[in-house]
C-alpha positions as a Markdown table, in Angstrom:
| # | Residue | x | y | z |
|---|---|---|---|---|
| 1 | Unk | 0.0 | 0.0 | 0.0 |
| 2 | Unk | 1.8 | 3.6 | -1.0 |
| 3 | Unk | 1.8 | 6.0 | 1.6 |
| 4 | Unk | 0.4 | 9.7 | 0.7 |
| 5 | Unk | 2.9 | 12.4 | 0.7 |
| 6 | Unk | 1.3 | 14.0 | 4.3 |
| 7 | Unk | 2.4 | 11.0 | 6.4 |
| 8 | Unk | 6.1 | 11.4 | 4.5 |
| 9 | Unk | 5.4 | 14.8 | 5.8 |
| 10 | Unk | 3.9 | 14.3 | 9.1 |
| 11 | Unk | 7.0 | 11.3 | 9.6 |
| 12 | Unk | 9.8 | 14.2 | 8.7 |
| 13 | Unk | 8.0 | 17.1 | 11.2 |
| 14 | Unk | 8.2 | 14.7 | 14.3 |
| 15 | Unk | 11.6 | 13.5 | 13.3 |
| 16 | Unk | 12.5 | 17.2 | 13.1 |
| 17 | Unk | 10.7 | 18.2 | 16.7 |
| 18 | Unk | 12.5 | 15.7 | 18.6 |
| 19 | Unk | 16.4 | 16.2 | 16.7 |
| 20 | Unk | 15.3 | 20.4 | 17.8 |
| 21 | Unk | 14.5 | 19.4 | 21.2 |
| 22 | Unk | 17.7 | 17.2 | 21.4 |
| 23 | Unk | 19.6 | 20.5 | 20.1 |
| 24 | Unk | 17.9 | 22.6 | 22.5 |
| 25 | Unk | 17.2 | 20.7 | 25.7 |
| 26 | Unk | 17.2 | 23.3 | 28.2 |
| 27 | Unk | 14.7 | 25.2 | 25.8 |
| 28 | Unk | 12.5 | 21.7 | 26.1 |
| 29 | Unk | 12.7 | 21.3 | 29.2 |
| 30 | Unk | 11.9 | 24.9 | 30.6 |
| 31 | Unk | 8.9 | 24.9 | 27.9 |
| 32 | Unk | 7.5 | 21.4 | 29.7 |
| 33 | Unk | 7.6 | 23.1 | 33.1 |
| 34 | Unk | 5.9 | 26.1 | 31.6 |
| 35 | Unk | 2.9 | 24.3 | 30.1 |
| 36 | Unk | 2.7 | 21.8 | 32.9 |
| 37 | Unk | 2.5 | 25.2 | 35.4 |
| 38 | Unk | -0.3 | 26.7 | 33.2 |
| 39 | Unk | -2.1 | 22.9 | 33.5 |
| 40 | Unk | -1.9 | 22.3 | 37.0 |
| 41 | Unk | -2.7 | 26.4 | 38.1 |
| 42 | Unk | -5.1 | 27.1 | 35.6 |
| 43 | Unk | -6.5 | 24.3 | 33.0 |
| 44 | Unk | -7.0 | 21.5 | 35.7 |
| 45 | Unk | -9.1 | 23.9 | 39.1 |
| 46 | Unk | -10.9 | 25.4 | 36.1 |
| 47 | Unk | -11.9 | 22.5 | 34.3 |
| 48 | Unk | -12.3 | 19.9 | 36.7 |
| 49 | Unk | -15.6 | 21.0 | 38.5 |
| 50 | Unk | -17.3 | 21.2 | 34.7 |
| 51 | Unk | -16.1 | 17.7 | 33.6 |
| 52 | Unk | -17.3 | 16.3 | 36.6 |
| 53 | Unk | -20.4 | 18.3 | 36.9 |
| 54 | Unk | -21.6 | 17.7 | 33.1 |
| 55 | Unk | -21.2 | 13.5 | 33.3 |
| 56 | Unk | -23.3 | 13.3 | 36.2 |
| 57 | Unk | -25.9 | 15.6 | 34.9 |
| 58 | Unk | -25.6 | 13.2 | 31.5 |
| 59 | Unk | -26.0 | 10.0 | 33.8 |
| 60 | Unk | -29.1 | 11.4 | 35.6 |
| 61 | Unk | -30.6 | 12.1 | 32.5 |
| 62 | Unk | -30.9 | 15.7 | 32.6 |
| 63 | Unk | -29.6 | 16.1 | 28.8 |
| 64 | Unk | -32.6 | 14.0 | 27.6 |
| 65 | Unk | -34.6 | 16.6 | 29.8 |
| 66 | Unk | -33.2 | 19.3 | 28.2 |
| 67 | Unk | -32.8 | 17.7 | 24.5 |
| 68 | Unk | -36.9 | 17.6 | 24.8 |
| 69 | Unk | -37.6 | 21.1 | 26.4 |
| 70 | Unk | -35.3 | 23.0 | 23.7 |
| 71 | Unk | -36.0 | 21.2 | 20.7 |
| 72 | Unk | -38.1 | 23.9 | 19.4 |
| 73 | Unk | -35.6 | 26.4 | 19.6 |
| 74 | Unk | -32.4 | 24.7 | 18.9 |
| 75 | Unk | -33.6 | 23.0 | 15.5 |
| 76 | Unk | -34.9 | 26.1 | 13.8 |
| 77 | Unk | -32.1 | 28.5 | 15.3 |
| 78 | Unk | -29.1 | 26.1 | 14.7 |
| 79 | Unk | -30.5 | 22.8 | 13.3 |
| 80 | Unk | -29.5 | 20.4 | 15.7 |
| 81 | Unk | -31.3 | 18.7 | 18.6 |
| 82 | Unk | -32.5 | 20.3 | 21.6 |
| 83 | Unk | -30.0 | 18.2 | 23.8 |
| 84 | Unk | -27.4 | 20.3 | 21.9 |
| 85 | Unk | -28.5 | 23.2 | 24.7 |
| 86 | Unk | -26.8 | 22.0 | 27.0 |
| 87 | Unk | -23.6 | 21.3 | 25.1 |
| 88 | Unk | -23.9 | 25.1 | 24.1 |
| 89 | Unk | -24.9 | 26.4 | 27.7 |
| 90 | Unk | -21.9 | 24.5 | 29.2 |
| 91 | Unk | -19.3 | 24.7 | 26.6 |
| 92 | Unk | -20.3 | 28.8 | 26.7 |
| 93 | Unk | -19.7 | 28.8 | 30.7 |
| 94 | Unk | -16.5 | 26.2 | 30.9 |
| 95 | Unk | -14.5 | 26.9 | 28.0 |
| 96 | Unk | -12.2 | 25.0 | 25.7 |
| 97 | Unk | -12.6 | 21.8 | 25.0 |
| 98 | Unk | -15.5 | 20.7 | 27.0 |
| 99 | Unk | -18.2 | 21.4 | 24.2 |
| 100 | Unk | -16.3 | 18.7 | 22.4 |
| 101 | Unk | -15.9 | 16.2 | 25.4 |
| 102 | Unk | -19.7 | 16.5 | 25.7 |
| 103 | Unk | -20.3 | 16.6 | 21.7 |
| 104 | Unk | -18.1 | 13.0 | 21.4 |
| 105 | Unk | -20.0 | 11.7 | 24.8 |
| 106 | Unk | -23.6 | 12.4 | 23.2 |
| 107 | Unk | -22.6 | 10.7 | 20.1 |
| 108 | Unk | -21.2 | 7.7 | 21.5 |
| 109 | Unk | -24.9 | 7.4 | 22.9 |
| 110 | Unk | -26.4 | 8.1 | 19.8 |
| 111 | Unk | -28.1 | 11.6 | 20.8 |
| 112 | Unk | -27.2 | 13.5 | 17.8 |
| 113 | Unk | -26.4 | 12.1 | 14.4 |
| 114 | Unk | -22.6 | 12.8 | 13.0 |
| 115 | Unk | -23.6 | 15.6 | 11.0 |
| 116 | Unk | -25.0 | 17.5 | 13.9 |
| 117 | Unk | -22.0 | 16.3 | 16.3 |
| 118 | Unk | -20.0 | 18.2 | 14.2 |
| 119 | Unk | -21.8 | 21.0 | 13.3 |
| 120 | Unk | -22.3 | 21.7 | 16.9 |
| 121 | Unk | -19.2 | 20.7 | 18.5 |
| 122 | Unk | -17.8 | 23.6 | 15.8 |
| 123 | Unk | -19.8 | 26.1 | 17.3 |
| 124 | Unk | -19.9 | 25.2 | 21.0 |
| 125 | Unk | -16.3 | 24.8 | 21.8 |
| 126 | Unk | -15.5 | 28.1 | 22.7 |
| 127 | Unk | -13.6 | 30.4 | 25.4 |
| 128 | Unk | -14.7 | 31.2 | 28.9 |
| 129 | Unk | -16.1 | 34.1 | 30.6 |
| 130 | Unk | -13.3 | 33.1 | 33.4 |
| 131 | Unk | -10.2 | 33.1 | 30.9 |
| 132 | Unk | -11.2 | 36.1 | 28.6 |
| 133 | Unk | -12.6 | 38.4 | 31.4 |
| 134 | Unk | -9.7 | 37.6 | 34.1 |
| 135 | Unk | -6.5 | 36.7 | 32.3 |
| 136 | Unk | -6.6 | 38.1 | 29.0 |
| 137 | Unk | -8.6 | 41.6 | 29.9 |
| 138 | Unk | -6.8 | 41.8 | 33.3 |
| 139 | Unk | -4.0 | 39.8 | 33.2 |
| 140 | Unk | -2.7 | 41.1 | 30.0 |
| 141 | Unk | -4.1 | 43.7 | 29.3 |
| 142 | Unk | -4.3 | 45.1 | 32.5 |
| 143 | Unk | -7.7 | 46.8 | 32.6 |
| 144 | Unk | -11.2 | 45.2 | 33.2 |
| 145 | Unk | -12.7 | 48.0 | 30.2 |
| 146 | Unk | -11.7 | 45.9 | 27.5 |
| 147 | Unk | -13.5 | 42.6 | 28.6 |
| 148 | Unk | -16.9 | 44.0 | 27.6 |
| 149 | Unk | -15.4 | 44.0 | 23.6 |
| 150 | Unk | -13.9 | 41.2 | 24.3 |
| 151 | Unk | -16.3 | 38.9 | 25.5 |
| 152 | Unk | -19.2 | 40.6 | 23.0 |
| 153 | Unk | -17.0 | 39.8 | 20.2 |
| 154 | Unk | -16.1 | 36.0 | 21.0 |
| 155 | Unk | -19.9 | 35.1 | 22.2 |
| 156 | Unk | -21.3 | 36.9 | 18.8 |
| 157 | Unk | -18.8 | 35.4 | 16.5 |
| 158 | Unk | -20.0 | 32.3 | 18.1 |
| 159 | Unk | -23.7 | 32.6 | 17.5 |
| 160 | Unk | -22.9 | 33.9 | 14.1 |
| 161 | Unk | -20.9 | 30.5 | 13.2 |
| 162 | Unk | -23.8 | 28.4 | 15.0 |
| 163 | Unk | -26.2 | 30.0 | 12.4 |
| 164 | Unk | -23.9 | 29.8 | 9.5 |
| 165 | Unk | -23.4 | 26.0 | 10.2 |
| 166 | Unk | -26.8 | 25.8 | 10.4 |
| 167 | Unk | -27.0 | 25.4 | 6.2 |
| 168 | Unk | -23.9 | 22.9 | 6.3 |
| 169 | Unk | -25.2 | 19.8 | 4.9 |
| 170 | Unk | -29.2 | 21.0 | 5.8 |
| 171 | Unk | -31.5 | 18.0 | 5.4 |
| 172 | Unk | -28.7 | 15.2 | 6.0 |
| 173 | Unk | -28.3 | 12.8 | 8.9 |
| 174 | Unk | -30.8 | 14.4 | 11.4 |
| 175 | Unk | -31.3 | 12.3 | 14.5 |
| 176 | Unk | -35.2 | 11.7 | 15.8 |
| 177 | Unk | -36.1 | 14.1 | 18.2 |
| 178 | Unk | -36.2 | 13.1 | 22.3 |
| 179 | Unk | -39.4 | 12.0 | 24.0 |
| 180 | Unk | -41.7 | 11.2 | 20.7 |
| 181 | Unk | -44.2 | 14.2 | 19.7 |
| 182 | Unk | -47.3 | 13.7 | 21.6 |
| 183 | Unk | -48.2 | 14.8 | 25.1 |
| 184 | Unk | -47.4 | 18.4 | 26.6 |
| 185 | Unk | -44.0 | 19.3 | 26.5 |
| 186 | Unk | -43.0 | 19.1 | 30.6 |
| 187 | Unk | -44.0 | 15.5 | 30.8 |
| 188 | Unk | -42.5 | 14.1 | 28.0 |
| 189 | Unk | -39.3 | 16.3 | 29.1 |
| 190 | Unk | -39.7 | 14.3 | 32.5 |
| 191 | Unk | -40.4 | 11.0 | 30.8 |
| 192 | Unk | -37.3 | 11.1 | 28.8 |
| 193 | Unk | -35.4 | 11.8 | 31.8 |
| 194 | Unk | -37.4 | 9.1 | 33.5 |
| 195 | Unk | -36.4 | 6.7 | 31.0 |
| 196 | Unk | -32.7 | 8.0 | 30.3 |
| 197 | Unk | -31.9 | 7.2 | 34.0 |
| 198 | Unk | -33.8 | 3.7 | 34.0 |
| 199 | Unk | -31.6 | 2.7 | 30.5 |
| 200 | Unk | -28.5 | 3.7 | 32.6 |
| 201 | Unk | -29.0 | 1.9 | 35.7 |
| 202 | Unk | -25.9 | 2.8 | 37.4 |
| 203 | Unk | -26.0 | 3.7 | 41.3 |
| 204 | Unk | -25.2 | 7.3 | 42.1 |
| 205 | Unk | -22.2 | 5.9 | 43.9 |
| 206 | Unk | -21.0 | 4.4 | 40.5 |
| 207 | Unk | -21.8 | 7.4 | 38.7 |
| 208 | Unk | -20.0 | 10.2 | 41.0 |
| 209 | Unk | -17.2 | 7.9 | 40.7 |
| 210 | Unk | -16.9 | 7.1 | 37.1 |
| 211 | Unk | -17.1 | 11.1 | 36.5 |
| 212 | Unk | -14.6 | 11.9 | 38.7 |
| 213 | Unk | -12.4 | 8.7 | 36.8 |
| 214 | Unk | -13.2 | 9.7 | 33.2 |
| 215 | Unk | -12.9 | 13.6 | 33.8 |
| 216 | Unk | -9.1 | 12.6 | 35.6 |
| 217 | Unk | -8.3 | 11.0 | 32.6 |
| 218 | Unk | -9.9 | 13.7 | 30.0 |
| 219 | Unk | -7.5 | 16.5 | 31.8 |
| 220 | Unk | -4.9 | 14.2 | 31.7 |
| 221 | Unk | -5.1 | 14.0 | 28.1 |
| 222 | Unk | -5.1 | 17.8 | 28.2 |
| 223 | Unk | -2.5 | 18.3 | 29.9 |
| 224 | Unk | -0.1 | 15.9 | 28.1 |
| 225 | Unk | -1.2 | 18.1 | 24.7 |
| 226 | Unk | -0.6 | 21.4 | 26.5 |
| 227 | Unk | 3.0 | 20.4 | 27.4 |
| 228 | Unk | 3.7 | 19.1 | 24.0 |
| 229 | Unk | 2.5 | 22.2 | 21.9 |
| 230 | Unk | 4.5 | 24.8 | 24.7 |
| 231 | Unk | 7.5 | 22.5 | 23.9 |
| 232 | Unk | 7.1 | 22.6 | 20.2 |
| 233 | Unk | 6.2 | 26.5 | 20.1 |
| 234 | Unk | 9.4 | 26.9 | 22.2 |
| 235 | Unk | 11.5 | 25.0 | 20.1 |
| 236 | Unk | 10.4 | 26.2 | 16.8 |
| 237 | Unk | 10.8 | 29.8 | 18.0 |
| 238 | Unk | 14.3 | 29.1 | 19.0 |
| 239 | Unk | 15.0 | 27.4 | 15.8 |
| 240 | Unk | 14.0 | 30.6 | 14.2 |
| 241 | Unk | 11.3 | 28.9 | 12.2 |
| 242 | Unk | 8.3 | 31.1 | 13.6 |
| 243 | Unk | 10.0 | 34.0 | 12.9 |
| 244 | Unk | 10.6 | 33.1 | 9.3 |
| 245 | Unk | 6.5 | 32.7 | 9.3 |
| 246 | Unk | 6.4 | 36.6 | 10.1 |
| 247 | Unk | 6.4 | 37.6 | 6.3 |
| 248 | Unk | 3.3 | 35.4 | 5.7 |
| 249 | Unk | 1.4 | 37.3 | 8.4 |
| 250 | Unk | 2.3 | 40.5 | 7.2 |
| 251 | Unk | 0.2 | 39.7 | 4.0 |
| 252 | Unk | -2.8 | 38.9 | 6.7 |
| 253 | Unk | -2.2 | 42.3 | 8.5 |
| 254 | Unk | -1.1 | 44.8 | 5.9 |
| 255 | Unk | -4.5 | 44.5 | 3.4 |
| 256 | Unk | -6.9 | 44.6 | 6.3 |
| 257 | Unk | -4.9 | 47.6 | 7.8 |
| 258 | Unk | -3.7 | 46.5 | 10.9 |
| 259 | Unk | -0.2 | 47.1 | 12.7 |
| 260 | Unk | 2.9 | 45.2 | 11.7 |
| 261 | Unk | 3.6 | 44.7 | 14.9 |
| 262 | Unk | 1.0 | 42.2 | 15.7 |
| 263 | Unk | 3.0 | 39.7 | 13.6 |
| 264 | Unk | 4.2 | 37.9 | 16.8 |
| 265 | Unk | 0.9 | 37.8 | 18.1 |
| 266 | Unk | -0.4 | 35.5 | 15.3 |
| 267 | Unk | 2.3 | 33.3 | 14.4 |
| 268 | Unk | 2.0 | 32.4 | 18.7 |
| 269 | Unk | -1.5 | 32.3 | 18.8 |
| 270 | Unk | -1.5 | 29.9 | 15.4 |
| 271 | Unk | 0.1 | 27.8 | 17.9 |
| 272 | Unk | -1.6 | 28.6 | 21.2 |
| 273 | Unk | -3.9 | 30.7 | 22.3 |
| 274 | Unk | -2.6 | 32.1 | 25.9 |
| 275 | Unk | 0.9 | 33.2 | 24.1 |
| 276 | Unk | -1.0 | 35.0 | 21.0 |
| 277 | Unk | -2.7 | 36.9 | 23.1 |
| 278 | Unk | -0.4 | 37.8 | 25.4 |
| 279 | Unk | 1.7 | 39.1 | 22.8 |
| 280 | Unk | -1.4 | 41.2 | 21.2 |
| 281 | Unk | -1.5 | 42.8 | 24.8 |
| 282 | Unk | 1.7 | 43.6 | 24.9 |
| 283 | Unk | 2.7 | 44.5 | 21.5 |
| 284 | Unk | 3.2 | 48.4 | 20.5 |
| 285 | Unk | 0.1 | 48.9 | 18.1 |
| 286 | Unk | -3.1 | 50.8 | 19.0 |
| 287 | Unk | -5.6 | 49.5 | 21.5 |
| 288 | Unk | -8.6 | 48.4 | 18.6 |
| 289 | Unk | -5.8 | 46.8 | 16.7 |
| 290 | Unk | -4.6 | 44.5 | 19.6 |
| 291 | Unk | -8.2 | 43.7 | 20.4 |
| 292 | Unk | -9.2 | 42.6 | 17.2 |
| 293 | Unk | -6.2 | 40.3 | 17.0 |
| 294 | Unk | -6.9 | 39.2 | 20.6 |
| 295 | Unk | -10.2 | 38.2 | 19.6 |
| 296 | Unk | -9.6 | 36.7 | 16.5 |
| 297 | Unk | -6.9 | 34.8 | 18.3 |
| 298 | Unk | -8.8 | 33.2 | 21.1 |
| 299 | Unk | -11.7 | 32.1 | 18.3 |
| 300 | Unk | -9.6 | 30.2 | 16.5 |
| 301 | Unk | -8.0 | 28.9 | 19.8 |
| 302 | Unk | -4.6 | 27.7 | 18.7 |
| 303 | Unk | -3.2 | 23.9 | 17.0 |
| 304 | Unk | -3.1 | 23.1 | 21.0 |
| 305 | Unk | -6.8 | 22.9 | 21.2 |
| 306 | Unk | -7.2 | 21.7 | 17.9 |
| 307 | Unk | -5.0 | 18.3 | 19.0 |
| 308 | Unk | -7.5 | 18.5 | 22.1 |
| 309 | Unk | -10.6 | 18.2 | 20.5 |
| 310 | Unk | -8.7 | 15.8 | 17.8 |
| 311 | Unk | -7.5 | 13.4 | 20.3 |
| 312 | Unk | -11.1 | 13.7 | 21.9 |
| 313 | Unk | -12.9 | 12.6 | 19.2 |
| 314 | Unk | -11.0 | 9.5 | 18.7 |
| 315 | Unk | -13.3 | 6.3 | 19.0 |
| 316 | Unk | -16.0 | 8.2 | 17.5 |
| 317 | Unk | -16.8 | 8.6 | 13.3 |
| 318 | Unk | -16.6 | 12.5 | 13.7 |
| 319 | Unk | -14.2 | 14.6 | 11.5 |
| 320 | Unk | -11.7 | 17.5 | 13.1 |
| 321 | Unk | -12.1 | 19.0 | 9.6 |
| 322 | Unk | -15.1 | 20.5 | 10.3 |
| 323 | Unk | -13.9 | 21.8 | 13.1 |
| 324 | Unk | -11.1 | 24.0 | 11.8 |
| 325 | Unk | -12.8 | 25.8 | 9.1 |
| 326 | Unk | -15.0 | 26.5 | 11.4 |
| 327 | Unk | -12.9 | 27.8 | 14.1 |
| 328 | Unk | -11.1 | 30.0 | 11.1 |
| 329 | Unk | -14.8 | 31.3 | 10.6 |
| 330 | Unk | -15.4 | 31.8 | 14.2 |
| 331 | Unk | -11.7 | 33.9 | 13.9 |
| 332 | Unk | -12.9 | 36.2 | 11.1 |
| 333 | Unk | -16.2 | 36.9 | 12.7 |
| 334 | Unk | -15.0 | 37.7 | 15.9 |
| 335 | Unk | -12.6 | 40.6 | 14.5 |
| 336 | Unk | -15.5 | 42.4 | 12.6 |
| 337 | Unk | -18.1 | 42.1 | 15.3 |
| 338 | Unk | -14.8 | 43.6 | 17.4 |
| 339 | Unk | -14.6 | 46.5 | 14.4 |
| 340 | Unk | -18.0 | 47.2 | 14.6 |
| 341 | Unk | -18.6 | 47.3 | 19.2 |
| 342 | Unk | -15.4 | 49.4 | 19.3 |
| 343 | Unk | -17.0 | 52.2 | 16.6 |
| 344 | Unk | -20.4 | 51.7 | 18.4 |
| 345 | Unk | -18.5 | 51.6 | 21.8 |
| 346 | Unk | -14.9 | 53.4 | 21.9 |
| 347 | Unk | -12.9 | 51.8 | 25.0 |
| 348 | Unk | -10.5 | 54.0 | 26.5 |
| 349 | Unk | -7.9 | 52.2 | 28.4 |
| 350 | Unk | -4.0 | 52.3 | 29.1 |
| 351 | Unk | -1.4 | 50.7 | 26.6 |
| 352 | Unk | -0.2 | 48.0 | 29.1 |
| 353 | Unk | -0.5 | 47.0 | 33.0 |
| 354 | Unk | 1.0 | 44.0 | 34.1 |
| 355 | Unk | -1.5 | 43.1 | 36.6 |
| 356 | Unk | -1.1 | 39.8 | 37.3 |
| 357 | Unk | -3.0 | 38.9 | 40.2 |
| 358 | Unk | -5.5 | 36.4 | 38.3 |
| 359 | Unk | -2.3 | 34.1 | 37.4 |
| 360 | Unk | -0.7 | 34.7 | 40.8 |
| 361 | Unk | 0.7 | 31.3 | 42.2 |
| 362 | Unk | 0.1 | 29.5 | 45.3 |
| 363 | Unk | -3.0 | 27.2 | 47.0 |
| 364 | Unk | -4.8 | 30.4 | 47.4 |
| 365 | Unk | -5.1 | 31.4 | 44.0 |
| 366 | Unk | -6.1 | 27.3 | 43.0 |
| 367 | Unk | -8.7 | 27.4 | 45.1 |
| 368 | Unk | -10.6 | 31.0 | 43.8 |
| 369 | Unk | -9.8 | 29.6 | 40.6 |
| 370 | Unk | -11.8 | 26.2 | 41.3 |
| 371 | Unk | -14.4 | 28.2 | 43.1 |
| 372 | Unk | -15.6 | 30.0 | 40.0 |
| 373 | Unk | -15.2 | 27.4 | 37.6 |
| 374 | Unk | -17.8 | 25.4 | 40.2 |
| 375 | Unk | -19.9 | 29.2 | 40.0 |
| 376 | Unk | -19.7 | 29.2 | 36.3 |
| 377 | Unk | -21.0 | 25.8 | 35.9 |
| 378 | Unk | -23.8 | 26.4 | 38.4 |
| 379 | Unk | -24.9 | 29.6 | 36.5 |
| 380 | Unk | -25.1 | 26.8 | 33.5 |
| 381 | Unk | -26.9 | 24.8 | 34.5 |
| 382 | Unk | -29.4 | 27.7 | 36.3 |
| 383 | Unk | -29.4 | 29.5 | 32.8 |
| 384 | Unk | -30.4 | 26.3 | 31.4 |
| 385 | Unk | -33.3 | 25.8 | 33.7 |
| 386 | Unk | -34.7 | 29.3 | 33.1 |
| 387 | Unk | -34.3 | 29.1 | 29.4 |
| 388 | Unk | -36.2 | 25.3 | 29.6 |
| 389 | Unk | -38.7 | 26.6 | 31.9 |
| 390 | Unk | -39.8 | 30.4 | 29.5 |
| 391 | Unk | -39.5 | 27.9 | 26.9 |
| 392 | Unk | -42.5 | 25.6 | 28.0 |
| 393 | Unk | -44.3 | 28.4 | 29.1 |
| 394 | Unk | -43.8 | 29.1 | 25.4 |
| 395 | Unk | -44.6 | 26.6 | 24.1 |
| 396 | Unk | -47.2 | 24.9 | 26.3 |
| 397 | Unk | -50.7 | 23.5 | 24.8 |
| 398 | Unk | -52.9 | 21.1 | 26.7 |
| 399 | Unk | -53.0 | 17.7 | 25.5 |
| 400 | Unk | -55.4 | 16.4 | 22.7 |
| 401 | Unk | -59.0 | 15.5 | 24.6 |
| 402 | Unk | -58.3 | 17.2 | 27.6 |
């Protein structure tokens, strides 16, 4: 059987990565430490609580709850199942890449057809309030005034690629819809659930502690992936291949009128998102250029997540394809809804602060850090139940005879 030319390709960049790392070992090894810090202080307390939270909520059958009660809006609006909600609701609160962990779980069980799974794992893996509000808008860029843009931008952009995904393959490979169609809408909601957590069967006992097993595991994966793409970012900048990259970004920045100096920016954030926009915050350009290029760079999110959400969907029939063209999408949106709040909504702040409190170090800072990841996912799941309950208010209509 004759290989294709990408796995000649694919065989030479690995060979290359590990002869760089065996040039540069101290470069290697400080990067590992570096990604494995950012893991364990950041990705793992802020993760956790989520992974943990959504499996058990999947288990008791609240997904085939909510798959019923939002089926009227999420199929016109986005044209997959209402059970999708909650993958939105969640992966909107938690951040990257729980909407995929929950998109691959809900196909495994056959809740949304492959088609759907990827149309909405493209739209649904996104950023957190958490990350975008307390590292990048204070963190980096040292003032809470630009997290309003920020956020805006990244949640619109989102919504905007939801709906434009909703015409990708339209009519193909749509799964039945949850809880059959007769009966009012809150009691074949609760029958589904009913019915979800009978097919199950596990003890709570069983449950609590497969989540907590799996979700170990999941950030695990993570983690290994984040300390491979900050050793591979490190080694290719000391190798002085990112740098060469700089002329191809210039052709990115220079028609759309944006500074030069952003270069570094993208070529990091092509990489991973946490160094591109560092660099956007720090870099001497105007304020509404660095925020567009902030934005743009935490839609697209980076290779690292990319290799996330591909090594997550392994064992399932779903495509990362998909995925990327919609996170470039989700990239380009998210600068022009920027564009367009900044001239509606002018943010005056200064160049660069390095206040650094929300990355501080120590037990202290873990534990806030775990503490409102456990907030955001209880506003989820409350903003679910609000939105499920105006929905059948909505929606209600007595049953036939009665």
């Amino acid at each position: 059987m004759r290989e294709s030319p990408l796995t000649h390709l694919l065989v030479a960049a690995v060979v290359g990565l590990v002869l760089a790392m065996v040039v540069y070992p101290e470069t290697a090894f400080s990067a590992a430490v570096a990604g494995l810090k950012v893991w364990w202080d950041i990705v793992f307390p802020a993760l956790l609580p989520f992974f943990i939270g959504a499996q058990i909520l999947m288990a008791l059958g609240v997904v085939h709850f909510m798959g019923v009660m939002m089926e009227p809006f999420m199929r016109p609006l986005f044209n997959v199942p209402g059970a999708g909600a909650f993958v939105v609701a969640v992966g909107l609160a938690s951040g990257y890449p729980l909407g995929a962990v929950i998109t691959a779980r809900m196909r495994q069980q056959g809740l949304l057809s492959k088609t759907e799974a990827e149309r909405l794992m493209s739209f649904s893996n996104t950023a957190d309030p958490l990350f975008m509000a307390g590292a990048v808008a204070v963190g980096m860029f040292g003032t809470a005034a630009v997290a309003g843009p920020i956020m805006a931008a990244h949640y619109i952009g989102a919504l905007l690629t939801g709906l434009a995904l909703r015409f990708w393959r339209a009519g193909r490979d749509r799964s039945p819809a949850l809880g059959g169609r007769e009966g009012w809408l809150l009691g074949r909601a609760w029958r589904a659930m009913v019915d979800a957590r009978r097919e199950d069967g596990r003890p709570f006992g069983q449950v609590l502690g497969d989540a907590v097993r799996d979700s170990v595991n999941t950030l695990l994966l993570v983690g290994g992936l984040i300390i491979l793409m900050s050793v591979v970012i490190q080694v290719l900048g000391r190798a002085g291949i990112l740098h060469a990259l700089g002329g191809l970004f210039l052709l990115v920045l220079h028609p759309l009128g944006l500074d030069p100096s952003l270069t570094r920016s993208l070529i990091s954030g092509l990489f991973e998102l946490t160094l591109g926009t560092q660099a956007a915050a720090q870099a001497p350009a105007p304020l509404a250029d660095r925020l567009i290029v902030a934005g743009a760079v935490i839609a697209w999110s980076g290779l690292s997540v990319h290799a996330q959400v591909a090594a997550i969907v392994q064992g399932t029939d779903l495509h990362i394809g998909p995925y990327i063209a919609a996170r470039l999408f989700h990239a380009v949106a998210t600068g022009a809804v920027t564009v367009l709040w900044l001239a509606w909504f002018p943010v005056a702040a200064p160049a660069f602060l390095p206040a650094t409190a929300w990355a501080a170090p120590g037990p202290a800072a873990w534990l806030a850090r775990l503490a409102a990841a456990t907030v955001h996912f209880l506003l989820a799941v409350g903003g679910l139940a609000t939105v499920a309950a105006v929905t059948q208010l909505l929606r209600w209509r007595p049953a036939a005879g009665r």
